[in-house]
Backbone as CSV, one residue per row, in Angstrom:
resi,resn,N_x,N_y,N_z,CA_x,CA_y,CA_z,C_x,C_y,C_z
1,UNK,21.881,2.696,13.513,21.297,1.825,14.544,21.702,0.381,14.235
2,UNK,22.632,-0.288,14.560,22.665,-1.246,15.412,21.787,-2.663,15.291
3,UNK,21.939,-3.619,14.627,20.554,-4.424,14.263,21.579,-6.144,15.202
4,UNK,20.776,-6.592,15.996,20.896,-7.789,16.658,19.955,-8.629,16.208
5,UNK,20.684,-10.251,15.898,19.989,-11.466,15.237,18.838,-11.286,16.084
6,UNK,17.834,-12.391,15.687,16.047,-12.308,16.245,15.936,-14.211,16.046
7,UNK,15.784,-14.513,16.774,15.162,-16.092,16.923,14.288,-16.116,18.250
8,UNK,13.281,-16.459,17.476,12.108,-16.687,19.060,10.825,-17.173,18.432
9,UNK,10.464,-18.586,18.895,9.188,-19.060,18.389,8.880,-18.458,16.781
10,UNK,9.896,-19.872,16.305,10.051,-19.339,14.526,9.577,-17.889,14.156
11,UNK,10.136,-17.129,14.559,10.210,-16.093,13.867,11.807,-16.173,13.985
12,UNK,12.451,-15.866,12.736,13.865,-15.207,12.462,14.367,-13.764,11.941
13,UNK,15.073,-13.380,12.276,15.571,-11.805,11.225,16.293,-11.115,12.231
14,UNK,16.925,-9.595,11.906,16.934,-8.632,12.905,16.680,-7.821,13.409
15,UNK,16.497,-7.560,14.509,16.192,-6.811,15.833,16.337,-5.587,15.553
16,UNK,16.074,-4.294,14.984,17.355,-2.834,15.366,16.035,-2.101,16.277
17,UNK,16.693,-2.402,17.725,15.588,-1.582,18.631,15.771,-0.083,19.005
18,UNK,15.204,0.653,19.421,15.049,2.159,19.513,14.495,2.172,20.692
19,UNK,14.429,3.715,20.725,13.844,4.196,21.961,11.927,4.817,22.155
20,UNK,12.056,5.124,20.607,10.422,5.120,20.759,9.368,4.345,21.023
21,UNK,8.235,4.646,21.156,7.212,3.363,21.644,6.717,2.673,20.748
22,UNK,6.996,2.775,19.544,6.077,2.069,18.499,7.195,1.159,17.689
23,UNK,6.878,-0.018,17.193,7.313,-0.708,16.548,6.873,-1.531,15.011
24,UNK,7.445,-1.485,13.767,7.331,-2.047,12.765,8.007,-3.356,12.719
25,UNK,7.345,-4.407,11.854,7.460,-5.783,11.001,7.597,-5.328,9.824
26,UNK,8.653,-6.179,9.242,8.964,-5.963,7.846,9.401,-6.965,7.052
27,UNK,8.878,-7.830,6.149,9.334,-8.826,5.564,9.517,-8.576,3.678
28,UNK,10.254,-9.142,3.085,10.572,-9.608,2.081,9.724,-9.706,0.900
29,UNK,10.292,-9.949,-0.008,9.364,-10.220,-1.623,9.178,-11.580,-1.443
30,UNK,9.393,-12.059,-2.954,8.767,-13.676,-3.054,10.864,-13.980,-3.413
31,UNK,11.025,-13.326,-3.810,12.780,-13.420,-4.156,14.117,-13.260,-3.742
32,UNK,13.514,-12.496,-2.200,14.826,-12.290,-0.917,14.222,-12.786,0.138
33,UNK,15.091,-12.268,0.913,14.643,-12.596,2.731,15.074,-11.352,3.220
34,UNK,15.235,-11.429,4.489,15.335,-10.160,5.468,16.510,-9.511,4.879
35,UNK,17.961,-9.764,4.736,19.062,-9.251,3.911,18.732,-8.586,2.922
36,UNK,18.068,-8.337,2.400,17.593,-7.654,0.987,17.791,-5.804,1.180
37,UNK,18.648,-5.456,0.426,18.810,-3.984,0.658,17.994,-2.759,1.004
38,UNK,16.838,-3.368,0.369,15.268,-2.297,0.346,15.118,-2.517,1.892
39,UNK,14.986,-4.032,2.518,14.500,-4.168,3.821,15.858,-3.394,5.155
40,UNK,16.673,-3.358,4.245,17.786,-2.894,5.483,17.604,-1.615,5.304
41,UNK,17.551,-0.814,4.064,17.522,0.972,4.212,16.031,1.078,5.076
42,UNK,14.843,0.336,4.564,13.684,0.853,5.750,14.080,0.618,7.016
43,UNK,14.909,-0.401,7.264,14.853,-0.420,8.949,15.867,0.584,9.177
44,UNK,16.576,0.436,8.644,17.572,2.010,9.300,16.848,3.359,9.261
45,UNK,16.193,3.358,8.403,15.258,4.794,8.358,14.797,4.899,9.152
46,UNK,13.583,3.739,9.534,12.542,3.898,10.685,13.251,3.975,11.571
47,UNK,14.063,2.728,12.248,14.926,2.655,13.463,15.548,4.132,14.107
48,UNK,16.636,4.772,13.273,16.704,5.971,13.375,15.442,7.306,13.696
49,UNK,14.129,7.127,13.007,13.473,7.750,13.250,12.667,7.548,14.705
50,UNK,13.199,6.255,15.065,12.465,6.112,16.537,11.451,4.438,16.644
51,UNK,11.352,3.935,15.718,10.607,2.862,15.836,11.809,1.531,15.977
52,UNK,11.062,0.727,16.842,11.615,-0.760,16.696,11.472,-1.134,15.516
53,UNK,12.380,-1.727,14.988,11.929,-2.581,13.652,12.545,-4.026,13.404
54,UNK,11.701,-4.919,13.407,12.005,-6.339,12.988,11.754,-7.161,11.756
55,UNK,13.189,-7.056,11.205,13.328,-7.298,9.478,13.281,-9.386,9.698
56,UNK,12.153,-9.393,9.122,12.249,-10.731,9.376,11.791,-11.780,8.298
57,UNK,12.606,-13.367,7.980,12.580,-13.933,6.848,11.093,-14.917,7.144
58,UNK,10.238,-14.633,6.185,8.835,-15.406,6.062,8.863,-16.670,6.174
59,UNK,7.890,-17.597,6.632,8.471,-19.489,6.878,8.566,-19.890,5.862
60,UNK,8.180,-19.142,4.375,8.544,-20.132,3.088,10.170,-19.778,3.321
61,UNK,10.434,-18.864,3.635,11.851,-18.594,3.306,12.877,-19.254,4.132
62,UNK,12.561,-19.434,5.932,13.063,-19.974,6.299,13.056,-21.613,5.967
63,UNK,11.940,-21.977,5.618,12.466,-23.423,5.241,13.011,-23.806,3.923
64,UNK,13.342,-22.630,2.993,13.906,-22.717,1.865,14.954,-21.354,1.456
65,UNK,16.497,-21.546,1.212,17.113,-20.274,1.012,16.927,-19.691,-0.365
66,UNK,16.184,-20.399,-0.972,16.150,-19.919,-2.281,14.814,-20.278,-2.939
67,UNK,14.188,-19.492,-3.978,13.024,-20.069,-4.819,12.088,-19.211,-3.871
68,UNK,11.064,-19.419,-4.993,9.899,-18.464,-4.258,8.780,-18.943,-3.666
69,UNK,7.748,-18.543,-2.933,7.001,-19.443,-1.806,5.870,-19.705,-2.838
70,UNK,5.438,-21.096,-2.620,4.618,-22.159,-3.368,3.442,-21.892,-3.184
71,UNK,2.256,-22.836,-3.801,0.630,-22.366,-3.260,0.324,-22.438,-1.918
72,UNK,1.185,-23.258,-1.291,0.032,-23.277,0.368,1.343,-22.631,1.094
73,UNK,2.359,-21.866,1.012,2.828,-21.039,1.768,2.189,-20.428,2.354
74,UNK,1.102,-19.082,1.416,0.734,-17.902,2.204,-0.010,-17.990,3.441
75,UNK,-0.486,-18.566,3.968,-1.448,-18.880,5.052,0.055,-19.161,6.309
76,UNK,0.867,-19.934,5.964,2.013,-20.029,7.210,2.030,-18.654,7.278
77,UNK,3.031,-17.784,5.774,3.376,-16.575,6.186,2.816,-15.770,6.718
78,UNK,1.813,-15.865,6.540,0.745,-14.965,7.627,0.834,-15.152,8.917
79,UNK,0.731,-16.367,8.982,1.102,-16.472,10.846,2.261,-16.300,11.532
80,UNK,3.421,-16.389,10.154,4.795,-16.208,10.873,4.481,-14.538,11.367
81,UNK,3.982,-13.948,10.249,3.775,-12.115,10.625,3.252,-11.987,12.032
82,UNK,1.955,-13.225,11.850,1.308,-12.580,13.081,2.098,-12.762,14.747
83,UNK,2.567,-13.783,14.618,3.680,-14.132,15.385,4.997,-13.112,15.658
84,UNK,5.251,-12.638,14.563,6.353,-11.337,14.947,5.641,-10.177,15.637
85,UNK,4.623,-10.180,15.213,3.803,-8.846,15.722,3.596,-9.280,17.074
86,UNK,3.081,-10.485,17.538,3.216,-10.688,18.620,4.657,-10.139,19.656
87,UNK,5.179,-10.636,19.142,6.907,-10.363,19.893,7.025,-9.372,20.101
88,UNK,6.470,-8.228,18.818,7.034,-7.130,19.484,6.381,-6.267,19.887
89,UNK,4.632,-6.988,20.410,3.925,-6.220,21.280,4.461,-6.493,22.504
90,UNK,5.096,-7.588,22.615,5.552,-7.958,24.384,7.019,-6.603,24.318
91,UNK,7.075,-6.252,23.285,8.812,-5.523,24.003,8.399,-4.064,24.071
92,UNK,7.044,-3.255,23.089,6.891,-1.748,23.169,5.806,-1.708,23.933
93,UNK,5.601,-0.262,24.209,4.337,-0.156,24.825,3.300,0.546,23.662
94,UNK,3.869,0.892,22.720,3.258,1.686,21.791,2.440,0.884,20.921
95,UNK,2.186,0.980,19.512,1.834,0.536,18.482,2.593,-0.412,17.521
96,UNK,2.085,-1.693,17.059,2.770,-2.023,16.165,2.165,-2.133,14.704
97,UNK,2.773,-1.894,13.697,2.743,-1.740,12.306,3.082,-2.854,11.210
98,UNK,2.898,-3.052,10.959,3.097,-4.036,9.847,3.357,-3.643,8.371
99,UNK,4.325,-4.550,7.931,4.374,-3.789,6.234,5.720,-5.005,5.312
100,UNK,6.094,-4.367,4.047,6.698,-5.351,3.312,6.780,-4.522,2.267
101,UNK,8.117,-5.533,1.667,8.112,-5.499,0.365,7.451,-6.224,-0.793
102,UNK,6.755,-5.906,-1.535,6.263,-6.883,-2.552,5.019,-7.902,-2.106
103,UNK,5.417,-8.996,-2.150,4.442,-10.429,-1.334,4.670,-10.315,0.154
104,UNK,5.468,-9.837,0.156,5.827,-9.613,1.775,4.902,-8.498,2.495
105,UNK,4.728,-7.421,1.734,3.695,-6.715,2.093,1.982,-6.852,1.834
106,UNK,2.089,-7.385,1.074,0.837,-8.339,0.563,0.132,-9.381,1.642
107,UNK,1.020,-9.915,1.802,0.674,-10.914,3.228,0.309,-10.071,4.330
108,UNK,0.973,-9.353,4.510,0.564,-8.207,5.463,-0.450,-8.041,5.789
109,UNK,-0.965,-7.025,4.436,-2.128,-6.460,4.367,-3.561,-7.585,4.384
110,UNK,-3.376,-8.967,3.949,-4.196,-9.943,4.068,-4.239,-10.460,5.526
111,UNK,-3.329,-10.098,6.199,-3.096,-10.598,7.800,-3.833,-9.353,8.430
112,UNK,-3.700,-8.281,7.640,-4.469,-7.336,8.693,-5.921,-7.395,8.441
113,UNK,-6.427,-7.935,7.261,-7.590,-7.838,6.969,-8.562,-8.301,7.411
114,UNK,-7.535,-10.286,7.644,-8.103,-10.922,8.430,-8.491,-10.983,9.525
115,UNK,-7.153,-10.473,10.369,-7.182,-10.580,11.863,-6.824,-8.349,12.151
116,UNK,-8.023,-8.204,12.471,-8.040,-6.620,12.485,-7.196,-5.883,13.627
117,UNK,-6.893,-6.951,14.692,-6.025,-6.505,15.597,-4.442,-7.097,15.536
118,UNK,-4.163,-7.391,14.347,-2.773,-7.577,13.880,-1.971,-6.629,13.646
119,UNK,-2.379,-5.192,13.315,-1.615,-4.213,12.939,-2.023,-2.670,13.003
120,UNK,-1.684,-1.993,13.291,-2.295,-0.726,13.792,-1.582,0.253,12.506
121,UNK,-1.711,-0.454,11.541,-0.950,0.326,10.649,-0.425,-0.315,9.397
122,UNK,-0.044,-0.424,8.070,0.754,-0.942,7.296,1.371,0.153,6.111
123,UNK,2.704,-0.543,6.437,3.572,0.028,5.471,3.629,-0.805,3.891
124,UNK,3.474,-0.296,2.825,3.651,-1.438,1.284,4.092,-1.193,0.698
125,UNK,5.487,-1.407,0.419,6.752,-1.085,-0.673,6.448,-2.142,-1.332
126,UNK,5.663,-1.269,-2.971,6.181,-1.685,-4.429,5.042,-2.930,-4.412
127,UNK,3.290,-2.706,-3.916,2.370,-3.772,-3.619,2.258,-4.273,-5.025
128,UNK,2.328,-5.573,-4.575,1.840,-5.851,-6.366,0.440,-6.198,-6.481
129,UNK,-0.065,-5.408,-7.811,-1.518,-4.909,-7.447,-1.749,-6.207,-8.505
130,UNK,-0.796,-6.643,-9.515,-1.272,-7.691,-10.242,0.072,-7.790,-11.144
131,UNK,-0.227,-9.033,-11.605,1.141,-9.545,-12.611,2.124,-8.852,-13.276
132,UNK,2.793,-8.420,-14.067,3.258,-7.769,-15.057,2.191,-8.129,-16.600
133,UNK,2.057,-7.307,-16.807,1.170,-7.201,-18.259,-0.611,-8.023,-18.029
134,UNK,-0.170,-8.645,-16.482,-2.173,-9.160,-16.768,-3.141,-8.238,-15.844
135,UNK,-3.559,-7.201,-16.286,-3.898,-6.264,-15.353,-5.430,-6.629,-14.677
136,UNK,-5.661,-7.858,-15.170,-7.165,-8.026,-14.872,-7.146,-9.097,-13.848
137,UNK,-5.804,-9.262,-13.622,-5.730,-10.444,-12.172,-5.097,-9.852,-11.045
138,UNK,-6.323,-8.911,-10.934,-6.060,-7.887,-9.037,-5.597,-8.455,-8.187
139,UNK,-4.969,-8.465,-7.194,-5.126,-9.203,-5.624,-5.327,-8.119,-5.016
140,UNK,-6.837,-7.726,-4.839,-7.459,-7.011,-4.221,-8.776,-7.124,-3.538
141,UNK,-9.148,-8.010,-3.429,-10.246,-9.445,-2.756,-10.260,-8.790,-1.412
142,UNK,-9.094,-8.683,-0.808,-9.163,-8.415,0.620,-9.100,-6.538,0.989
143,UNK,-9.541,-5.845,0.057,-8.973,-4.376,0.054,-10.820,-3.954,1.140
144,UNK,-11.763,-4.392,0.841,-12.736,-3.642,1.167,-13.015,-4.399,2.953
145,UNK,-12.044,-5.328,3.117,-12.254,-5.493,4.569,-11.038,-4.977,4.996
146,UNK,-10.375,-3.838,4.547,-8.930,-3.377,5.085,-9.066,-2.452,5.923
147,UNK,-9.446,-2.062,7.224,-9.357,-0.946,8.200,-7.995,-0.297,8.739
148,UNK,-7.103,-0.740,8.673,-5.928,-0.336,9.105,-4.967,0.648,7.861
149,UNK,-4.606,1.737,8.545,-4.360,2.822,8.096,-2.905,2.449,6.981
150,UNK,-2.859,2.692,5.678,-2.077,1.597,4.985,-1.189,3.186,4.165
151,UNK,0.157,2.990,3.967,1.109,3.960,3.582,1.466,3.189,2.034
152,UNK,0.631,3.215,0.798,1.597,2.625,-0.100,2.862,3.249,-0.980
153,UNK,3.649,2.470,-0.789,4.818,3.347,-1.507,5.367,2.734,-2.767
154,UNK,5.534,3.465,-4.420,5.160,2.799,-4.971,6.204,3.816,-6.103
155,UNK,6.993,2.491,-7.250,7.641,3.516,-8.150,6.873,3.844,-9.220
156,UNK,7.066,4.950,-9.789,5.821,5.264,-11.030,6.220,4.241,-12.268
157,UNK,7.149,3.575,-12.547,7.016,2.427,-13.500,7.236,1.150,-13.264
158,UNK,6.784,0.738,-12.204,6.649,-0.137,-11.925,5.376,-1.117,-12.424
159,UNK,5.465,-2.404,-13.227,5.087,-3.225,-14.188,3.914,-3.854,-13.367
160,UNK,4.044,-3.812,-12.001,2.794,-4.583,-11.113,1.671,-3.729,-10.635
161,UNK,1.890,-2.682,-11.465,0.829,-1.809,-11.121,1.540,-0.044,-11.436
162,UNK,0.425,0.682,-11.757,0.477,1.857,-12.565,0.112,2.592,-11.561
163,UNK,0.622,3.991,-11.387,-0.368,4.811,-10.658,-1.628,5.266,-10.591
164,UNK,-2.189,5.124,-11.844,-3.945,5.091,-12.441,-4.228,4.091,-11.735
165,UNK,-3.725,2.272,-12.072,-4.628,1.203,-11.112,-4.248,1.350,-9.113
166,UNK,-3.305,2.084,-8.766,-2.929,1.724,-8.022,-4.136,2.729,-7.212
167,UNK,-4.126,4.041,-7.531,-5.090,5.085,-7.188,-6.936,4.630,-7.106
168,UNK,-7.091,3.452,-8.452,-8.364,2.954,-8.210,-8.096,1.717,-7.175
169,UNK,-7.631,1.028,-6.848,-7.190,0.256,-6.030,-7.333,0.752,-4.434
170,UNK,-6.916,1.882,-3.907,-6.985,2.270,-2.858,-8.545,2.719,-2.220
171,UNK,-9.261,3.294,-3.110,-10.530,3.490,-3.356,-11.465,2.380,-2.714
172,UNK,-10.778,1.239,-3.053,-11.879,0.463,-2.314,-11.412,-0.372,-0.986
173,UNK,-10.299,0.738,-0.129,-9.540,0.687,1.168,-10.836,1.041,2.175
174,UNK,-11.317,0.230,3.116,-12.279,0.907,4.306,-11.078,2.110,4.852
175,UNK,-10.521,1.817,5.411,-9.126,2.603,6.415,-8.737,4.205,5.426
176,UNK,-7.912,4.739,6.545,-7.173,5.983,5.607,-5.960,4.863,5.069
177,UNK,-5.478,5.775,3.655,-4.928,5.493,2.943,-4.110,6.751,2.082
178,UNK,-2.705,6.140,1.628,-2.131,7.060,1.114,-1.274,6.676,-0.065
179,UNK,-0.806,7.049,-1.524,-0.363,6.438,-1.894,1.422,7.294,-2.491
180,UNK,2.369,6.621,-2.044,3.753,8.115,-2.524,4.014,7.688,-3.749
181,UNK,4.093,8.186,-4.549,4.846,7.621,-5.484,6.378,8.241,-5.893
182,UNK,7.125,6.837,-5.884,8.446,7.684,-6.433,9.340,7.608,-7.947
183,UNK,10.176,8.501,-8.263,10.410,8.469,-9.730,11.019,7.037,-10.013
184,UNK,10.770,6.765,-10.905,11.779,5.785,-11.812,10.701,4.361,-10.586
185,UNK,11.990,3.432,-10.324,12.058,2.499,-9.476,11.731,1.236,-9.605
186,UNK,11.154,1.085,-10.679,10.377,-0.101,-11.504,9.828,-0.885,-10.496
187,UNK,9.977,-2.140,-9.857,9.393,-3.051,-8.398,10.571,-2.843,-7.611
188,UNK,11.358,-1.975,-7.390,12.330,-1.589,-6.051,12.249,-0.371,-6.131
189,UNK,11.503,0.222,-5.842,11.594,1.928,-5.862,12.914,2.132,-4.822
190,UNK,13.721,3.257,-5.346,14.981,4.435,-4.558,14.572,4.768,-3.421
191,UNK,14.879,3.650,-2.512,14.063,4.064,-0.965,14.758,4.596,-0.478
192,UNK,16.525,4.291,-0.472,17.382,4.833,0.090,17.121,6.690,0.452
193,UNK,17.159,7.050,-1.097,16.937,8.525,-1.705,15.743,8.459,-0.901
194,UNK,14.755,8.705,-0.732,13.782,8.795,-0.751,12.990,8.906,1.007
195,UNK,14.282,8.109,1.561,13.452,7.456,2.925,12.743,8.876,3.799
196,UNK,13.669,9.539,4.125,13.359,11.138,4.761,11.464,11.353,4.705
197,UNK,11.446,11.104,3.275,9.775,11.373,2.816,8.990,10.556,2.888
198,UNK,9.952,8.894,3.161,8.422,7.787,3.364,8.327,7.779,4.750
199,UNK,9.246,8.335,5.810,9.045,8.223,7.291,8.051,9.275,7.627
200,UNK,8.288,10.366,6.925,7.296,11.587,7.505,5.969,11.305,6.520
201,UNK,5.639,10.460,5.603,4.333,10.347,5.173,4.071,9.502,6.146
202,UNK,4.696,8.116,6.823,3.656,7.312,7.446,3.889,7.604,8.849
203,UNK,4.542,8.778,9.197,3.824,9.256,10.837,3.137,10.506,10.557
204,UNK,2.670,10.918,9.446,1.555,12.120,9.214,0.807,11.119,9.635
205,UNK,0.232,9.610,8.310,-0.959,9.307,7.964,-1.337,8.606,9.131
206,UNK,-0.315,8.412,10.121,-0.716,7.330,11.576,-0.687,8.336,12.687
207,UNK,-0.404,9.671,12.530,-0.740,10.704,13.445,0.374,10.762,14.298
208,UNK,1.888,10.217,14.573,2.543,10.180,14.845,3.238,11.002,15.431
């Protein structure tokens, strides 16, 4: 599938549209932008499987090509999300989803928490549940106002979280919740390998 540039009321990235009714948002870590390989194999996965998908670079990113987003970023990035989600409720008639890699999915899930009609769904490649080695600094504040049905996808050695914390972590999800885990992957889990099984977990867990 086919991916066309995306500029419209600061939102940037690309387009790869489909024929099904439902559409995904997908943004970045704290260390890429939309180009990032993880974000191009999900959109080809989904895309192919039938969803719109718009791989798009967060406003820390667009106003900076490099370096990672500062303390008062996250609150823009949130609105840049909510703003894509906008867009691409005007183009489907279906559902839209929300999700990310890393901080990118993180924002997400804080955008859905906040604003409950932001996302009918989230996808979270590789969430970082907390630092490398400080396991007692969660970002999980926003998990018990989370209603939206959340797919985490997650490598089993990955340093930002374990499958033991990641499993107590979900626990205190209001919404259904699911968590895949895949071998190896450290904070980029083998999505490529893998995609076949993260498309059919998150149209089981969204009823698809």
């Amino acid at each position: 599938m086919n991916a066309a540039e995306f500029h419209s009321a600061g939102v940037r990235g690309f387009l790869h549209r489909a024929d099904g009714p439902h559409a995904l948002v997908l943004a970045h870590g704290a260390g890429s932008d939309c180009r990032s390989p993880l974000l191009v194999a999900a959109a080809h996965a989904f895309s192919d499987a039938g969803f719109s998908v718009l791989r798009c670079d967060l406003p820390f990113r667009q106003a900076r090509p490099q370096g990672p987003p500062g303390p008062g970023d996250a609150s823009r990035d949130r609105a840049g999300l909510a703003s894509a989600a906008g867009e691409l409720r005007a183009m489907v008639p279906g559902r839209v989803f929300l999700g990310g890699h890393s901080y990118g999915g993180r924002q997400a899930s804080m955008l859905a928490a906040e604003q409950l009609e932001s996302a009918d769904g989230l996808l979270l490649l590789s969430y970082p549940l907390h630092p490398p080695r400080q396991p007692n600094q969660l970002r999980t504040s926003h998990f018990p106002g989370l209603s939206a049905p959340a797919l985490f996808v997650h490598g089993l050695r990955d340093p930002f979280g374990s499958p033991e914390e990641m499993r107590a972590a979900l626990a205190l999800l209001r919404g259904r919740s699911e968590l895949l885990l895949l071998p190896g992957g450290h904070h980029l889990p083998g999505f490529a390998a893998a995609s076949p099984q993260v498309v059919l977990a998150f149209r089981t867990l969204l009823s698809l």
